[in-house]
N, C-alpha and C positions, 0 to 999 in steps of 0.2 A: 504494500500500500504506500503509495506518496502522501508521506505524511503534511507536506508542505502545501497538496493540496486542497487543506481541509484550513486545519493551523493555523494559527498565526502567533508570536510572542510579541508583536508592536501593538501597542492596544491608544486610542488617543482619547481623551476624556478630560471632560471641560469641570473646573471646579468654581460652584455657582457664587454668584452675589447676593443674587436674588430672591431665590428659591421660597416660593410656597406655594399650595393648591393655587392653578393657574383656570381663572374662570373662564377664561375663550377653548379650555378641550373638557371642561368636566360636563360639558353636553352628552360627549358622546363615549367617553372614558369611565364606566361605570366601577372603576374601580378605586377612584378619588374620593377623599374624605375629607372634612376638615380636623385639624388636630385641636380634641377637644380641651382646652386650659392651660396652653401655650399660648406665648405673645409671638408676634411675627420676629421678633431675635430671639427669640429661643426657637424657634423651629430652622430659624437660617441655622443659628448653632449646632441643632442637633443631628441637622442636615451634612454640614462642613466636619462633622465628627466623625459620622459614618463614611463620606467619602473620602478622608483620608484615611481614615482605619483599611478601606480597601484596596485605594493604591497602595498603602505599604505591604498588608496581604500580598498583592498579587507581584509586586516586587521581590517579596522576599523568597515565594514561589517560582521566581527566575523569569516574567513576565517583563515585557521593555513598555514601562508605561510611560508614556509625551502626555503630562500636565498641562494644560493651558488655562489661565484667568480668564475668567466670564470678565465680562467687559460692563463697569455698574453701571454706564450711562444708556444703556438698552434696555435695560430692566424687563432681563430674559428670564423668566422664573423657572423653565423648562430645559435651560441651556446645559445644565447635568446631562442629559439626553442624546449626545452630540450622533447617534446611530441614525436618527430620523431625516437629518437632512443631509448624509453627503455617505459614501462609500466609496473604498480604496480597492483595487485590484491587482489579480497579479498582471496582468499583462500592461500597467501602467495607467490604465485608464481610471476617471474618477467621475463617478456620477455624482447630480446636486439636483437635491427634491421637492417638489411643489408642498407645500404645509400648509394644514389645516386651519389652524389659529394664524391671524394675521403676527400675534408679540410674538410669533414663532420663527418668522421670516427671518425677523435680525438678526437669529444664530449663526446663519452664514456667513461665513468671515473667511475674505478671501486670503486676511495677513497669517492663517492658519496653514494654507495651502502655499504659500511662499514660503513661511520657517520649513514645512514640512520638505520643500524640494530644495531650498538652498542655503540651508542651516544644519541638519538634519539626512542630506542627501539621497532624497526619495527619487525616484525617476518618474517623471510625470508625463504622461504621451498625451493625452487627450482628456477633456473635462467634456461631459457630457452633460449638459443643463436639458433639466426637465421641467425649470421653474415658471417657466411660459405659460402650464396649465392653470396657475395659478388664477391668471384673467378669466380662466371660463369654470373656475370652482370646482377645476378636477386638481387631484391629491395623489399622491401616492408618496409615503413618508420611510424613505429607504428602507433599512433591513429591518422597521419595524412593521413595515407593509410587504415583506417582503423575505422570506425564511430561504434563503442559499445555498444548494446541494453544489458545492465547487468540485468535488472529485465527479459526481451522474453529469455536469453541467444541467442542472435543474434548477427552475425559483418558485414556490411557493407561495401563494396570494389568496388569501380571505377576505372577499370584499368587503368593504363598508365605508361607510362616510371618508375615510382616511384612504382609503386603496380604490382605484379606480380601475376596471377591468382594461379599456381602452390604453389608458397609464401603462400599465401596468405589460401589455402588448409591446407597447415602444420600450418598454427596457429592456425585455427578452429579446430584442430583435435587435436596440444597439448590443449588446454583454452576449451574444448567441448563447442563450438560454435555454431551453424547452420549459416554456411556462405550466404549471399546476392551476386551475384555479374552481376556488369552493366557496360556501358560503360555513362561516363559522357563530354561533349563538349563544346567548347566556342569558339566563336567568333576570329580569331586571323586575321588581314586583310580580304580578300576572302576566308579565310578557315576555318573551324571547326576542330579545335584538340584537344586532351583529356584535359581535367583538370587535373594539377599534384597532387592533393590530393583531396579525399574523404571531409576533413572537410573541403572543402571551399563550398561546393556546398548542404551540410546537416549538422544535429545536431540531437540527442536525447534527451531528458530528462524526466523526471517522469510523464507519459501520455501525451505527446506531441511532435512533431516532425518538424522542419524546412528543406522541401526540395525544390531544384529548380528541377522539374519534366520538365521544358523546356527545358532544358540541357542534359536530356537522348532521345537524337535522334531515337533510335531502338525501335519500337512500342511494344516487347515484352522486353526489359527490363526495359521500365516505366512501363508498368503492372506489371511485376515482382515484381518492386521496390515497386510502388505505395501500391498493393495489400499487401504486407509483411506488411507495415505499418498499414495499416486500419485493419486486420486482427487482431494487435496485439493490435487494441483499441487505439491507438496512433492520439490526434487530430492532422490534418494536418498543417501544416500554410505554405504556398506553396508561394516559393519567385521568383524573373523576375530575368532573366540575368543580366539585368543591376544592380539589386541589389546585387547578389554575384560579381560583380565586384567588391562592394566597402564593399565586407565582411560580408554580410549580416547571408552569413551560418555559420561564425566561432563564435561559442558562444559556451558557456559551460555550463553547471548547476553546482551546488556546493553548498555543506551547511553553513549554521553559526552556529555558537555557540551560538547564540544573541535570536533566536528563532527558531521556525519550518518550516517558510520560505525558499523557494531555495531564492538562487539568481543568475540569469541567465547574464552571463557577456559578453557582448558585447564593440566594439570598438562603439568610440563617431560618426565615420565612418557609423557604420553597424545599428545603432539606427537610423539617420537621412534616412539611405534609404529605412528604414522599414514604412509602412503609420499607421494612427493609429490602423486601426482595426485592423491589425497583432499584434499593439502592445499594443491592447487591450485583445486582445485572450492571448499570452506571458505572461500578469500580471495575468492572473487566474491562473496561473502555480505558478508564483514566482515575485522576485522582478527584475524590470530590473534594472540590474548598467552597464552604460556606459562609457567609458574610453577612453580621446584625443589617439591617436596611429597612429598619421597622418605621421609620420618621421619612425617608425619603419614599416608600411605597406609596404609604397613607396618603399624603399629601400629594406625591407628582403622580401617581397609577403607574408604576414604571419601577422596572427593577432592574438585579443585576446586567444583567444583557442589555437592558435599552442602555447604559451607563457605557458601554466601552463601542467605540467604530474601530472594527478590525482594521491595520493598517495592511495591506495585499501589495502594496507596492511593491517593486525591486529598487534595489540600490545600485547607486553607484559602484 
């Protein structure tokens, strides 16, 4: 197996100013909360605590993490997130994503993509803007809209307000893809509505795959789904609703420098609702590391995985 096809040890991750429940996505992000008897600096605090507790985790794991400041005069509350609007690959190229929320938009920052190619010495071929759709209120919000089989070349898409099937077409066809796509659902009072992202409800990684198959209501596109994955050899580990409520699907895989081990990064959250055999099956894959994220969940709907944009580039 080419493990480098999966992989990755550059991880890039924005550390917030701003941060708190951001009301332009708790529309359709049902999984935002406000934090009840905190003031807005203590939740930045408690926010800045957890995210450095995880880059130094993932450091000390043999992980290459690029820090970058939120920027306070944007007042990006969601800028922790930095996976939704841009992604790195290997063959050089860099996609940048239309977003839902307008305070969203300001995350792109292009002085991120210069340190990263001529400070840092990334090789950059092509930037692929998809932010055009913006003007006509289509979305697709990268690898959170967007679940990436790099070794099947496959991408994975769950529609809803945030992923646009159309969108979502042109990605596959600039990055030559072979697109998936389903409708995923959750629980919201008496109603079933879409899940606003793809990674909260799946995950790939090097011969193995976490999905909630309960979540895809339409009997042909769990087959769809399901079958894509077993197809590609992919062992399943198939997780309950109630466990992607508490982030079960947002993990990541990622290399070390330490040895040849992945290590599969989970919230301390997404660990505790996993049982063991899931997360017995997960360790024949890699190492699990898991990380408190109880203040950043709550608050932004988004966990470890939406937190790190793989970096796929080559180097100089």
């Amino acid at each position: 197996m080419n493990m480098s096809k999966q992989n990755t040890q550059n991880i890039l991750m924005i550390r917030p100013s701003a941060f708190r429940m951001n009301e332009e996505t708790a529309g359709n992000n049902f999984y935002q909360k406000t934090l009840q008897g905190s003031s807005a600096e203590e939740v930045i605090d408690l926010a800045l605590e957890e995210f450095d507790n995880m880059v130094d985790t993932l450091r000390l794991e043999g992980v290459n993490v690029y820090v970058v400041e939120d920027l306070p005069e944007t007042d990006t509350p969601d800028a922790l997130f930095p996976n939704n609007w841009i992604s790195f690959h290997f063959d050089g190229k860099i996609g940048l994503y239309p977003m839902f929320a307008k305070n969203r938009r300001m995350e792109r920052r292009e002085d991120i993509l210069i340190d990263l190619e001529h400070k840092e010495g990334f090789q950059v071929k092509e930037i692929i803007d998809f932010t055009e759709f913006e003007d006509h209120n289509v979305f697709l919000e990268g690898t959170g809209s967007i679940v990436i089989d790099h070794k099947n070349r496959k991408a994975y898409a769950a529609i809803s307000p945030r992923t646009d099937r159309a969108a979502f077409g042109q990605f596959c066809e600039a990055f030559d893809y072979d697109g998936v796509v389903f409708e995923s659902l959750q629980n919201v009072g008496d109603q079933r509505k879409q899940i606003y992202h793809t990674n909260v409800m799946m995950c790939i990684g090097s011969g193995w795959a976490t999905v909630c198959l309960d979540s895809v209501d339409h009997p042909e596109d769990r087959e769809l789904l399901e079958s894509s994955l077993i197809n590609d050899g992919l062992k399943i580990v198939t997780l309950s609703e109630e466990q992607i409520s508490r982030f079960a699907g947002n993990m990541l895989e990622v290399a070390s420098t330490h040895d040849e081990t992945p290590r599969i990064v989970m919230s301390k959250s997404a660990y505790e609702a996993l049982d063991a055999t899931q997360l017995d099956t997960l360790s024949h894959f890699g190492k699990v590391i898991s990380i408190p994220l109880d203040v950043i969940e709550a608050c932004g709907g988004g966990s470890a995985r939406c937190m790190m944009a793989e970096i796929h580039l080559p180097k100089a």
